[in-house]
C-alpha positions in Angstrom: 162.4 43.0 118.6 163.8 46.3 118.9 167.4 47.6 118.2 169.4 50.4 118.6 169.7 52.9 116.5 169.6 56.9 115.5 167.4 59.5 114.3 168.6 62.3 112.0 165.8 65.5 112.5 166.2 68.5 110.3 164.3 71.4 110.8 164.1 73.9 108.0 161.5 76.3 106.5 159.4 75.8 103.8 161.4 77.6 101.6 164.5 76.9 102.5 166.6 75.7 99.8 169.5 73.5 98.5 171.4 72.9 95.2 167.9 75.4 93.8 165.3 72.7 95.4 163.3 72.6 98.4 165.7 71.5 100.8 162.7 68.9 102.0 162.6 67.9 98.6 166.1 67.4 98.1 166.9 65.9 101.2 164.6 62.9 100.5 165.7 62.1 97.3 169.3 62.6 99.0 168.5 59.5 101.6 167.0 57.8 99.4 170.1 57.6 97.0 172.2 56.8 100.2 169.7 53.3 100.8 167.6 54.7 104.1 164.9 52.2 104.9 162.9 55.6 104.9 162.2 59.4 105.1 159.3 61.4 106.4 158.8 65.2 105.8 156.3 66.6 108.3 155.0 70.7 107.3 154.4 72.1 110.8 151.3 74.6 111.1 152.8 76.7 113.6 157.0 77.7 115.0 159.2 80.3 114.8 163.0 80.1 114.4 166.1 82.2 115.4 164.6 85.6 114.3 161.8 84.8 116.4 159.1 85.6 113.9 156.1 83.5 114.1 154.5 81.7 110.7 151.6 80.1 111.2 148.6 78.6 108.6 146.4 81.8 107.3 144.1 81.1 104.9 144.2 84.6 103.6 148.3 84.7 103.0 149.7 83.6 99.6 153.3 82.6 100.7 153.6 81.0 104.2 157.0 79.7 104.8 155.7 76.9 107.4 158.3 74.9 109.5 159.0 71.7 107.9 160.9 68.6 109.6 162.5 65.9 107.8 163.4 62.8 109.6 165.0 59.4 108.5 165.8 56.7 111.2 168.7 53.8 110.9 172.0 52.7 113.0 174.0 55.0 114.5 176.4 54.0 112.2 174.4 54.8 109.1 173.2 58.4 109.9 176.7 59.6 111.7 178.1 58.1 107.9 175.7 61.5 107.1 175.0 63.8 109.3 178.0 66.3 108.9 177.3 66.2 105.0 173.9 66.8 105.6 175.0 69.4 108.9 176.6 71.3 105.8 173.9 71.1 103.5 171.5 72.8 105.7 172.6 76.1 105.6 169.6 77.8 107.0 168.2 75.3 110.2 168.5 72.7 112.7 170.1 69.3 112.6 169.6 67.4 115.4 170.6 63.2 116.1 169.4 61.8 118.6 169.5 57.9 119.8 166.0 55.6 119.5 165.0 51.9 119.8 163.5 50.4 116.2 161.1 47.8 115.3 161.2 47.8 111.9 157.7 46.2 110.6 158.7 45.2 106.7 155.9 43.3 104.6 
């Protein structure tokens, strides 16, 4: 059966930071202390962001600074209880919501 609810996306770099982690780090150990069902942290192999620069995957380069997205999905309710917390931890990015249908599959 699905349901309505929200996804929270956030869109960072691979080095971004917060409170001296890896934002991507720190925002999954954020949801998880607020009690989302679930995160997902994909590393992108190719973007660019406001200063237009493209990073891409190079074999050859030590420090990459790859596009990462983070993504946790619940009721609207939930993840607007978040978002502008979350808006202000991201201080180098994208936040985007945006509303989904769920079927949540548990075991």
């Amino acid at each position: 059966m699905f349901t309505n609810g929200m996804l929270l996306r956030i869109y960072v770099s691979e080095t971004a930071r917060i409170h001296d982690q890896p934002a991507y780090k720190y925002l999954v150990e954020y949801f998880r202390q607020k009690g989302f069902p679930g995160c997902t942290v994909y590393r992108g192999l190719m973007g660019f962001g406001h200063e237009k620069d493209i990073k891409s995957f190079d074999v050859f380069r030590l420090s990459l600074d790859l596009p990462v997205v983070i993504e946790v999905a619940d009721t609207a309710e939930r993840v607007m209880e978040v978002r502008d917390e979350v808006d202000s931890l991201v201080q180098h990015g994208l936040v985007i919501t945006q509303p989904v249908s769920m079927s949540r599959k548990l075991p």
